[in-house]
N, CA and C atoms as an extended XYZ file, in Angstrom:
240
Properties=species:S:1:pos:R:3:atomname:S:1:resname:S:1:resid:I:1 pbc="F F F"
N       -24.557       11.472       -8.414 N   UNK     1
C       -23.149       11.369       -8.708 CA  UNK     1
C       -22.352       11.382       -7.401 C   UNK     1
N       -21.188       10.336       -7.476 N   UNK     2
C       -20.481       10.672       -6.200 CA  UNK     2
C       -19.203       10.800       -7.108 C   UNK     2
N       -18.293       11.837       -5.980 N   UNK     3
C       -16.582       11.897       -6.657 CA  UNK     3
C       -16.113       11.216       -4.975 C   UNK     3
N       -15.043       10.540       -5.468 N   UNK     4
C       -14.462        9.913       -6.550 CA  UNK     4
C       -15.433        8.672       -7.148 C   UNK     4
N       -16.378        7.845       -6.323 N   UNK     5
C       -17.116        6.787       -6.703 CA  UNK     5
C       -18.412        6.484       -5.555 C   UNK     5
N       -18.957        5.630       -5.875 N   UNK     6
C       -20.107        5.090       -5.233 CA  UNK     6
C       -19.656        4.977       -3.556 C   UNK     6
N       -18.932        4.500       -3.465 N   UNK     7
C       -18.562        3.691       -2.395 CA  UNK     7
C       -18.089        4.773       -0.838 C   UNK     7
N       -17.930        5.977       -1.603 N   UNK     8
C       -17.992        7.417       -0.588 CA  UNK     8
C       -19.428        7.747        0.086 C   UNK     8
N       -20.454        7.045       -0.584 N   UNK     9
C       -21.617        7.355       -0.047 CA  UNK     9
C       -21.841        5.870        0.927 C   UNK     9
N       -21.272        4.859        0.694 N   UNK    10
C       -21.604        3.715        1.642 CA  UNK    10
C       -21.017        4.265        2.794 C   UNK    10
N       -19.306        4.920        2.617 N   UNK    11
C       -18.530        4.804        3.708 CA  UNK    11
C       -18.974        6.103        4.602 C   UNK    11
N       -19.879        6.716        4.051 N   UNK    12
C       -20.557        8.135        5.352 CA  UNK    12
C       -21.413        7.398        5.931 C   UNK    12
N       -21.857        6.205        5.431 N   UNK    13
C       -23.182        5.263        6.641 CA  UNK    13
C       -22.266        5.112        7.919 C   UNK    13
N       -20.120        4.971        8.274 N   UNK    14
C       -19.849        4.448        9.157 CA  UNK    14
C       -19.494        6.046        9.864 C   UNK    14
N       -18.887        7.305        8.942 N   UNK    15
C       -18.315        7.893        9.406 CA  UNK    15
C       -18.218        9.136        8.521 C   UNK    15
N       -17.978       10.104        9.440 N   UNK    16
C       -18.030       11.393        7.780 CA  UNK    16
C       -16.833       11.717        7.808 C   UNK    16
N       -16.760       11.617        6.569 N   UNK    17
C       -15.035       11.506        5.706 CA  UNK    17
C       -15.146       12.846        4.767 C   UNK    17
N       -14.407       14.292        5.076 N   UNK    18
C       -14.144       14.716        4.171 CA  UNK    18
C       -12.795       15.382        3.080 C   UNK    18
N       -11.815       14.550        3.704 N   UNK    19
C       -10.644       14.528        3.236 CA  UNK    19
C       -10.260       14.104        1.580 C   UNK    19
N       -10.004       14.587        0.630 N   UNK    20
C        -9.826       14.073       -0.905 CA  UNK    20
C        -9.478       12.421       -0.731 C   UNK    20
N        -9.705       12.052       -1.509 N   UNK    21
C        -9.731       10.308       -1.959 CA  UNK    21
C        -9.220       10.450       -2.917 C   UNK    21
N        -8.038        9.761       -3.414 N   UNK    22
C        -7.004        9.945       -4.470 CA  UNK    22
C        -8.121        8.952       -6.271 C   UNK    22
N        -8.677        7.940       -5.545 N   UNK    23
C        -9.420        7.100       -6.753 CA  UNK    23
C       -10.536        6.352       -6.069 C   UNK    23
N       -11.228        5.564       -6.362 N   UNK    24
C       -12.174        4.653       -6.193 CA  UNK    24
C       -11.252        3.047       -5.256 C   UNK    24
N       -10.480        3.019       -5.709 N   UNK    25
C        -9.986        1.862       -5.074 CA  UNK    25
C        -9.569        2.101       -3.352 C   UNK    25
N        -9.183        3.843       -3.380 N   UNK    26
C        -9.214        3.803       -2.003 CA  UNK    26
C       -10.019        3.973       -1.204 C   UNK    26
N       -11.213        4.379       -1.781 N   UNK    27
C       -12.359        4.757       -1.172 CA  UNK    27
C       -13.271        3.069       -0.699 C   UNK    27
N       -12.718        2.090       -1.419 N   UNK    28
C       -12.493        0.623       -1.512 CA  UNK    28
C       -12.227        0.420       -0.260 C   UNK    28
N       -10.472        0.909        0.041 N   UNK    29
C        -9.984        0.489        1.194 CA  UNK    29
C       -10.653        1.357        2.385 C   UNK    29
N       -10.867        2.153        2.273 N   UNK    30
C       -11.467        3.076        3.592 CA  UNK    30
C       -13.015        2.089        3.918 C   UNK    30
N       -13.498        1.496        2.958 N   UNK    31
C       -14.532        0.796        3.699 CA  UNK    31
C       -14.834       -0.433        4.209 C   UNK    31
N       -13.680       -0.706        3.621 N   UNK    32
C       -13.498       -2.253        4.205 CA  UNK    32
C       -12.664       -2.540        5.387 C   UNK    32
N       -12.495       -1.274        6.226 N   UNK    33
C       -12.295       -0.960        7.483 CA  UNK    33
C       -13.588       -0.974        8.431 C   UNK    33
N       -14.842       -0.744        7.553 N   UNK    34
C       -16.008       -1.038        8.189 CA  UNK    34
C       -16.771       -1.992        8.098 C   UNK    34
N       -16.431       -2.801        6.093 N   UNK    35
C       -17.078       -3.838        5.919 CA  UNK    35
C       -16.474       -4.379        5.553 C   UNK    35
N       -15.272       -5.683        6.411 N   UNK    36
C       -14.398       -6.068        5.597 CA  UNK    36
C       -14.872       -7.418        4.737 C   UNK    36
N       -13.739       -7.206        3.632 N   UNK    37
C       -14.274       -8.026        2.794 CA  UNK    37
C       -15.226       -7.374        1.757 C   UNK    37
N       -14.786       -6.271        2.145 N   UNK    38
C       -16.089       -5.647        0.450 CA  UNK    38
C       -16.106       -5.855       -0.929 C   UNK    38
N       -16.410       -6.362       -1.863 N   UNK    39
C       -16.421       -6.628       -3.021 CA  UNK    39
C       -17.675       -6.299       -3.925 C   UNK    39
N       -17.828       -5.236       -3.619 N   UNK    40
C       -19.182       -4.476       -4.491 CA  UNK    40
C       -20.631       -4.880       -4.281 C   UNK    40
N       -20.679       -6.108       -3.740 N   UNK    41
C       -22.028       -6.877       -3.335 CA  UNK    41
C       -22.310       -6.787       -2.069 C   UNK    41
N       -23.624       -5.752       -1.944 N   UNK    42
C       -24.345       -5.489       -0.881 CA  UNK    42
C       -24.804       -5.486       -0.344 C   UNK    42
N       -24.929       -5.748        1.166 N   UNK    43
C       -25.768       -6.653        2.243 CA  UNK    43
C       -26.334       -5.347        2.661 C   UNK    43
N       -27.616       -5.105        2.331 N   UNK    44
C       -28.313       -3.264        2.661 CA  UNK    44
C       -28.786       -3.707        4.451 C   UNK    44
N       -28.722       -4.694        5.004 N   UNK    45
C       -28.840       -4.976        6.022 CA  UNK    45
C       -27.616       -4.295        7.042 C   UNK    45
N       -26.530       -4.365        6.380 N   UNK    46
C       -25.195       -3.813        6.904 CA  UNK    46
C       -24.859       -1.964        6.983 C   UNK    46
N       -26.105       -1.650        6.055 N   UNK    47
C       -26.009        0.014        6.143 CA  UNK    47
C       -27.241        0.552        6.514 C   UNK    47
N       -28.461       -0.076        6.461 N   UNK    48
C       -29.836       -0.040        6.348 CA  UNK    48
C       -30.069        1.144        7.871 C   UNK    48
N       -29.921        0.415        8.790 N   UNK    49
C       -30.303        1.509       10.204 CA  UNK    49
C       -28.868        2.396       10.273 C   UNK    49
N       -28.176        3.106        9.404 N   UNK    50
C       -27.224        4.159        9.591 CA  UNK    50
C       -27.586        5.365        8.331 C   UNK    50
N       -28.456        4.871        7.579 N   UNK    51
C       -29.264        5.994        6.341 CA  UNK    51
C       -29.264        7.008        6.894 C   UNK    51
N       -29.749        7.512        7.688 N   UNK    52
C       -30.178        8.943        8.340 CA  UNK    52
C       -28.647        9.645        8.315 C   UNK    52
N       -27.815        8.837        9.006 N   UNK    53
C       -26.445        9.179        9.922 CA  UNK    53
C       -25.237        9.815        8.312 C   UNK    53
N       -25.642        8.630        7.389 N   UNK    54
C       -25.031        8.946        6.080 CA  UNK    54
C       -25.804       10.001        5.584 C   UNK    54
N       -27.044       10.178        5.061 N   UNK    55
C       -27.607       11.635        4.744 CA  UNK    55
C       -27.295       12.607        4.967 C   UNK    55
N       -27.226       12.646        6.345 N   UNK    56
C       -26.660       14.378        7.142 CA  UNK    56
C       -24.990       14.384        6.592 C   UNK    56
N       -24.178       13.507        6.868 N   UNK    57
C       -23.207       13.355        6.471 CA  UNK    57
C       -22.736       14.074        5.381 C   UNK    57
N       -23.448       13.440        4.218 N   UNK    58
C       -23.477       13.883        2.562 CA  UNK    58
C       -24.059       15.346        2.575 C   UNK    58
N       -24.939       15.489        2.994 N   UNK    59
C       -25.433       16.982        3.008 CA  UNK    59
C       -23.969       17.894        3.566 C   UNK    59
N       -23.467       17.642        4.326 N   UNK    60
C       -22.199       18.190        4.843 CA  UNK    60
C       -21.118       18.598        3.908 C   UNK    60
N       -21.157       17.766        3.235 N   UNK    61
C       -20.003       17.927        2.121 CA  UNK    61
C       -20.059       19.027        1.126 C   UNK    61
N       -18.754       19.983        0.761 N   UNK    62
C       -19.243       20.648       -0.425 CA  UNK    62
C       -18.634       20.128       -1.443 C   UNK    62
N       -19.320       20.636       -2.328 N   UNK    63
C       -18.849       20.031       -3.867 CA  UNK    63
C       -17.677       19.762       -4.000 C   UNK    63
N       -16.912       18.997       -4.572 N   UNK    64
C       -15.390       18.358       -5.303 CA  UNK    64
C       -15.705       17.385       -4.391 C   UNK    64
N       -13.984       16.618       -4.661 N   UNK    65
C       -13.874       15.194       -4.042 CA  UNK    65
C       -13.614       15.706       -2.638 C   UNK    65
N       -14.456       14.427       -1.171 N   UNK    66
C       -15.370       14.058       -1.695 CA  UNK    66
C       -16.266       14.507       -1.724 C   UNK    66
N       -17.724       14.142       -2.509 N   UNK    67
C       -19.123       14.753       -2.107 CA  UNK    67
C       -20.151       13.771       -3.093 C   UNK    67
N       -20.623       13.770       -2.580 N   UNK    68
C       -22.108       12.642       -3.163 CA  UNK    68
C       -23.570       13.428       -3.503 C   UNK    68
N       -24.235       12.959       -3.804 N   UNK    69
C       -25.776       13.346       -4.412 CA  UNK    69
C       -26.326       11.840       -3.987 C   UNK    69
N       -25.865       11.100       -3.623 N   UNK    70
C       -26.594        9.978       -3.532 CA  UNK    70
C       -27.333        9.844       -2.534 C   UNK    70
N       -27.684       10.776       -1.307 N   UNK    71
C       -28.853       10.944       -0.516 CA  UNK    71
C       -29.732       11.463       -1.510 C   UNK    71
N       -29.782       12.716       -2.149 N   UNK    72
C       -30.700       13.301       -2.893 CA  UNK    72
C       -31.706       12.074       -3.241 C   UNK    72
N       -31.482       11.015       -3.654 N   UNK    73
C       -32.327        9.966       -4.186 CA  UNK    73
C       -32.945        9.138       -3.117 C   UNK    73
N       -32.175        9.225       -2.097 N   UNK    74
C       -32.035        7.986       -1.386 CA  UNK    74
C       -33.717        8.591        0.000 C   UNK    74
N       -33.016       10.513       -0.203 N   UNK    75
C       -33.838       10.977        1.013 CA  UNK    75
C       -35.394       10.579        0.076 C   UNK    75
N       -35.188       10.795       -1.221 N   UNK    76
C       -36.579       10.458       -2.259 CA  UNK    76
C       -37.523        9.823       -1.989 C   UNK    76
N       -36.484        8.261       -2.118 N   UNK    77
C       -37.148        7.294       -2.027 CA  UNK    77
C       -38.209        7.362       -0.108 C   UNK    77
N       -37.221        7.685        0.363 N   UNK    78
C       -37.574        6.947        1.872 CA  UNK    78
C       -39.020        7.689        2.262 C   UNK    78
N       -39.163        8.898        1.049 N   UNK    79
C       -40.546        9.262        1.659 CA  UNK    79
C       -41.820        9.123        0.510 C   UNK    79
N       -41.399        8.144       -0.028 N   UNK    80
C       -42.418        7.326       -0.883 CA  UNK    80
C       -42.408        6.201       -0.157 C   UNK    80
């Protein structure tokens, strides 16, 4: 789960953000300061070598907006 949306866990791949995010649409605009032109379709090439940098990131966060779980899966996968 991420609060406010998905897109809080892309935008810790550029930078760790832990200031409240009012909705999903701004969490929109905060990343298309890194990937402009974002429209939900994902080039994993564009976040792929910053995984680590976003993990620690997310681990950082405490619970409420924002904060993600979406390393939890992500650290999963990478050691399968």
């Amino acid at each position: 789960m991420s609060d406010p949306c998905f897109e809080l866990w892309l935008l810790l791949h550029f930078k760790a953000h832990n200031a409240f995010i009012e909705k999903g649409k701004s969490a929109c605009a905060l990343l298309a300061e890194y990937v402009p032109g974002y429209d939900k379709r994902l080039d994993f090439s564009r976040f792929d070598d910053r995984v680590e940098a976003a993990i620690k990131r997310a681990k950082e966060l405490p619970a409420g907006n924002p904060s993600t779980d979406v390393w939890r899966l992500v650290e999963m996968l990478l050691k399968h």
